[in-house]
N, C-alpha and C positions, 0 to 999 in steps of 0.2 A: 504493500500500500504506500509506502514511503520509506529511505533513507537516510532523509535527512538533507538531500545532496542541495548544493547552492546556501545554507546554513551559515553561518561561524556564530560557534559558539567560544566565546571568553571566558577563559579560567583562572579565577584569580586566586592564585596558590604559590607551591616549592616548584614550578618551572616543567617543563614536559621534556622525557627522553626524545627528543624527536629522530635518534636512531633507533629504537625501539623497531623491531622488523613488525610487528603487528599496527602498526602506528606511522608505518612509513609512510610518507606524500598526506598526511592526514595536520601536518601540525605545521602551521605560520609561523612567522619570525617573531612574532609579537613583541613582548618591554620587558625588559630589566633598569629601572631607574640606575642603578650599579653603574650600570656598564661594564658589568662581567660577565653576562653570557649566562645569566644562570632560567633565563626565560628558555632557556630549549639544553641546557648543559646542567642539567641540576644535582643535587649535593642528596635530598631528599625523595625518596619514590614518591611522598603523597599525590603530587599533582600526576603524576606519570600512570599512575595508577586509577584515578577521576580519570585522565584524557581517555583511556583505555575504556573504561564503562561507557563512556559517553560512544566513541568515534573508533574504537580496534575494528581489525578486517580480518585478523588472524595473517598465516606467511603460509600458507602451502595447503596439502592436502588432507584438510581439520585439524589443522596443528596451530594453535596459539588460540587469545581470544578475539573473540567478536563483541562489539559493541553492540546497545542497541538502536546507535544512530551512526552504521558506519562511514554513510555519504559526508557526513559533518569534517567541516574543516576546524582545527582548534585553534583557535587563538591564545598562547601563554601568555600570561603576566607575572612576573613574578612580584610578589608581594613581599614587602619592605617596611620598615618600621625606622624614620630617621631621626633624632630627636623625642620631640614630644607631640608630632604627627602622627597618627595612626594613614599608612597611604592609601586606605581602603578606597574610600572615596573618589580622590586625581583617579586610582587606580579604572574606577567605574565610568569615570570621565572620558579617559585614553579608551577603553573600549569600546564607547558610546561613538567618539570621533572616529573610528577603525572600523566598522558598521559589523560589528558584530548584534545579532539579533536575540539570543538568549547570553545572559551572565551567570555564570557558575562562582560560587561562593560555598566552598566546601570547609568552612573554618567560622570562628568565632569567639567571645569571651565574654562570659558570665556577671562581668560586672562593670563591665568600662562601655560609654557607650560617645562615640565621636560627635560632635554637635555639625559637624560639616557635611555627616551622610545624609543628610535631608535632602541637601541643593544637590547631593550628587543620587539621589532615586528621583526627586522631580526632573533632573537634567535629561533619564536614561525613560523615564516614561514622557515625559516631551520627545522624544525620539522613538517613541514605541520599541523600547527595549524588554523585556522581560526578566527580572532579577530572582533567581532564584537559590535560598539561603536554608543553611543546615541549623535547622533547631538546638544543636549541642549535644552532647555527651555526657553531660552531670549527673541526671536521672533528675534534672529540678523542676519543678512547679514553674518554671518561667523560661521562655526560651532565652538566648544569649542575642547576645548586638554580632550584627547586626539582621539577624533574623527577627527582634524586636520592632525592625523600623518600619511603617506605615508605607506601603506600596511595595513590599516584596513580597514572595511566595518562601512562605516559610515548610520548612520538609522535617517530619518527623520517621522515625524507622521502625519497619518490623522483621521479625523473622519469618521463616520458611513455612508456618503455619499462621500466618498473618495477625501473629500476637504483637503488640507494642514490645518492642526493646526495653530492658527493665532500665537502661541507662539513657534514651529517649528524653531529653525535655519536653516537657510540654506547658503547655497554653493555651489560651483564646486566640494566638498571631499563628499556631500551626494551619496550614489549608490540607496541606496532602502527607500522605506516608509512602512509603515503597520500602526494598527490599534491603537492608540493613544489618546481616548477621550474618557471618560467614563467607561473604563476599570474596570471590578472587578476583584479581585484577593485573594489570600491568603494573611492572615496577621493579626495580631491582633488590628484592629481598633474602637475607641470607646467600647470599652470591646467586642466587637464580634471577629470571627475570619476571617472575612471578610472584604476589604477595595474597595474603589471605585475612581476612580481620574486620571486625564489627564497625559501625561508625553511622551516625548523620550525614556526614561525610558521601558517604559512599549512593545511599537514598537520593540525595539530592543530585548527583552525578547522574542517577536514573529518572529522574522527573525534569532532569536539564534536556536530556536525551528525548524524552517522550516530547515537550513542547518543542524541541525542533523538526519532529517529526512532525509536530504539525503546524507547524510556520512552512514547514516545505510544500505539505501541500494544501493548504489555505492560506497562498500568499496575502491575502486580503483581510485577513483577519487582525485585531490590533493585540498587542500584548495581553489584553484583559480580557476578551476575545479567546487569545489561545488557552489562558489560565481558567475561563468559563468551560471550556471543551474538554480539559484535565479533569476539572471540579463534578462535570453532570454524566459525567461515562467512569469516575470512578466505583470500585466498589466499597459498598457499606458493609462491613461485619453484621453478622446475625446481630451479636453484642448489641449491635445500637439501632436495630429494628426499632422504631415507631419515637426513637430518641430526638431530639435538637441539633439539629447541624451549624458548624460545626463542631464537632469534638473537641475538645482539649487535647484528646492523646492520640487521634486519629484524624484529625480536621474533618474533611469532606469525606474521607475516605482514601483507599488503596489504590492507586497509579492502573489503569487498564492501557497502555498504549494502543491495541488495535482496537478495542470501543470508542477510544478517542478519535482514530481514524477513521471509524466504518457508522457511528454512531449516528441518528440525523438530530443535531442537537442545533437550536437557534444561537445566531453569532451572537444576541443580547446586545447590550451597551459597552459602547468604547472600553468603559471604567472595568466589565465585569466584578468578578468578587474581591479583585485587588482593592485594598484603601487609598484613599487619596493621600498621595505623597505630602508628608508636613512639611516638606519647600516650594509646596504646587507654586506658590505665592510668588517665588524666586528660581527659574527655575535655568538662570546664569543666559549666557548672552550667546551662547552656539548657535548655530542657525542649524533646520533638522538635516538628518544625514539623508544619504544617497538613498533612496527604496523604503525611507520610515512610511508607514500609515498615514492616511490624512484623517482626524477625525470621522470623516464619515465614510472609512473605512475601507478604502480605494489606496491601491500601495504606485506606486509610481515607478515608470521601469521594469513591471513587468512584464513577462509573455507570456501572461495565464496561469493558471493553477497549475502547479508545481513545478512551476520553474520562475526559478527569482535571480537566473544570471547567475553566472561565473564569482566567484570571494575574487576582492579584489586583491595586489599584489601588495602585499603588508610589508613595507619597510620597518628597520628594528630601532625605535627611538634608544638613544643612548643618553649619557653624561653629557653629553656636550649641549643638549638641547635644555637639560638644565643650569647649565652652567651661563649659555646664553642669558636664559632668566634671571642670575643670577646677577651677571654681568651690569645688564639693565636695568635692576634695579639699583643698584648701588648707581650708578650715573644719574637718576633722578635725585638719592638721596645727597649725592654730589651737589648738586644743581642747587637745591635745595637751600641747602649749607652756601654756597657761594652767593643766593641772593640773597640770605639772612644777614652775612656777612657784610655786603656791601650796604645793606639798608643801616646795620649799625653803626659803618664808619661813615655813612652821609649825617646818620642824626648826632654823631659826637663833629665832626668837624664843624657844623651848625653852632653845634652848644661848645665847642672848644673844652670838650671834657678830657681831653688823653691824659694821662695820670702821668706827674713829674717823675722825672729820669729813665721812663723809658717810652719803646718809639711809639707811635700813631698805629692804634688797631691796623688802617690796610697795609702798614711795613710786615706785619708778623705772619709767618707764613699758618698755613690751617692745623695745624699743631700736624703730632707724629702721624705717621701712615696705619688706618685701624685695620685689627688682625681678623679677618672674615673667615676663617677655616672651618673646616667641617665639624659638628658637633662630637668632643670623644664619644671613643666606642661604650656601648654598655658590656658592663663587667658581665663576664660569663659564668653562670651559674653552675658547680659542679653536679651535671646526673650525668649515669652513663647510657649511651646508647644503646637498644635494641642488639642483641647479641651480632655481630660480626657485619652489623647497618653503622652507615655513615651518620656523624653527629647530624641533626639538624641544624639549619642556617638560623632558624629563626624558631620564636616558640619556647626554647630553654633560657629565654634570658633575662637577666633581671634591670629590670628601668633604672634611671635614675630617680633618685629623692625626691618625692612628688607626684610619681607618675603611677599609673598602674599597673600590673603584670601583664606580661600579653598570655593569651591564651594558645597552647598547643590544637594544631589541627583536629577537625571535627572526627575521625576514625581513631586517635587516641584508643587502643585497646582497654584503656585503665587496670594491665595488672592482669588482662586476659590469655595473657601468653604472646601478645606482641603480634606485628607483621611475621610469617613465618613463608619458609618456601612450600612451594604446591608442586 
């Protein structure tokens, strides 16, 4: 019925093996803020593992895995933490400008929550993007940030017998669940290239999959639109026969891909069951990308139901395009400083105020040259790695004074026995 193909989906995580043989021709250059390559060169399976649920093809004759959207193109991002920014947000931005159509957010953190991801979910539904976010792994009464925020599609998990994960957050912000326990996937674990292991994580990587599959072929449909198609073809547990939807520990129900495709469900309103983004208000200055929806639900650029065109050819943003930023602004801050400067030495020349024995404010040059560098590193916290897995990049480490802990990726075993080879 559909694979997804003409898609990209954005994964904002630990970067994708894009040598991975199940995964080859499947993954774009996407970003590394860095500038070290870790958006397709990565140190941690997790993302490699997501890209793989979402977009594997498998190498050969039934050998590796398949996805269950393998048409899908991926987009990495690697995600970063510089200072006392959380990058989730920019992160969401760079994807939104990259015309990726679904966003994968397979991570989170239970107690911090960014004030700047408002204007970055209004930014990505003004462009009819689709954000969809892992409830956590705590087992809490509340999902984590930013699966909290108002206009995502928030993913809880279950097992094999479509019981709630006993470690599943939940809430009133979850919509949907899918398959969350025992999950194998792409990755390089225990020296294989296979990994195995429970997680929010992993659910949401399958409900990312299912709404490209049907962005693929309901090019016409808008974000809320796709997430109404998810919500009215999923399945309800006996459990919550004749109950109030949504659930707290099951939202709408269990992810059905092909009812979502075969289903004859009305497109409803733009908005569908998504909430209105709390920055609708603000929703920053981009002007919409290439192929977004128009309100009334007509995509531009198309050639008909299921096909939305060629991904276009994604060049890899580096440092430098920060640094330009960077550059620029200090030149205004310059600028700045130089007209301050000269207004004070016109109103003291006026008033003939220069202070005896030494020279006239405009003789003195604008004092020392100020030190702009990079914020030090955060101290690293000593855990040890997953038996004979590489440390992670990000996740184990601890803030500076004031800040708050970041939280480790949403598939966190917790103590389950870890990623393990399959």
């Amino acid at each position: 019925m559909s694979r997804g193909d003409g898609v990209i989906v954005a994964l904002i995580d630990s970067g994708v093996d894009a040598s991975h043989p199940d995964l080859s021709g499947q993954v774009l250059e996407g970003y590394d803020p860095s500038g070290t390559g870790l958006n397709t060169h990565p140190t941690d399976p997790h993302g490699t593992k997501m890209a793989g649920l979402i977009a594997a093809h498998g190498h050969g004759n039934g050998d590796g895995a398949v996805g269950l959207a393998p048409g899908v193109k991926i987009l990495p991002i690697y995600k970063t933490t510089a200072g006392d920014t959380d990058a989730i947000p920019e992160d969401i931005k760079w994807a939104v400008d990259h015309q990726a159509k679904v966003i994968n957010i397979s991570l989170g953190n239970p107690i911090f929550k960014n004030p700047k991801m408002a204007d970055a979910v209004a930014y990505a539904a003004k462009n009819d993007v689709l954000i969809v976010v892992a409830a956590g792994n705590e087992g809490n009464s509340s999902v984590s940030f930013p699966a909290n925020e108002p206009g995502v599609l928030a993913v809880g998990a279950v097992d094999k017998n479509n019981n709630i994960w006993s470690r599943s957050n939940h809430g009133p912000e979850v919509m949907l669940t899918a398959p969350g326990v025992d999950i194998v996937g792409t990755g390089a674990c225990d020296g294989g290239q296979y990994c195995i292991g429970p997680g929010t994580s992993d659910s949401t990587a399958y409900v990312s999959a299912a709404a490209a599959l049907v962005r693929a072929k309901f090019p016409k449909l808008t974000a809320g639109q796709v997430a109404n198609r998810l919500v009215k073809s999923a399945l309800v547990p006996p459990s919550l026969s004749g109950a109030k939807l949504p659930d707290e520990h099951y939202g709408y129900g269990i992810i059905r891909p092909y009812e979502a495709l075969t289903q004859d469900i009305p497109a409803g309103s733009a908005q569908g069951p998504l909430a209105k983004p709390a920055g609708a208000g603000d929703t920053g200055s981009g002007s919409q990308t290439p192929g977004a929806t128009s309100p009334g639900g007509t995509t531009a650029g198309t050639a008909g139901p299921g096909s939305i065109g060629q991904p276009p050819v994604i060049k890899s943003s580096n440092a430098k395009s920060s640094t330009v930023l960077f550059a620029a602004a200090l030149g205004v801050v310059f600028l700045a400083a130089v007209i301050a400067v000269i207004v004070v030495v016109s109103r003291r020349r006026k008033s003939g105020q220069s202070q005896p024995g030494q020279a006239p404010y405009g003789a003195q040059p604008y004092g020392a040259p100020q030190q702009y560098g990079t914020p030090p590193a955060w101290p690293q916290q000593a855990q040890p790695p997953y038996p004979n897995q590489p440390q992670p990049p990000y996740g184990n480490q601890v803030p500076p004074p004031g800040y708050p802990p970041q939280q480790p990726y949403q598939d966190n075993p917790y103590g389950q026995g870890g990623n393990q080879q399959h």
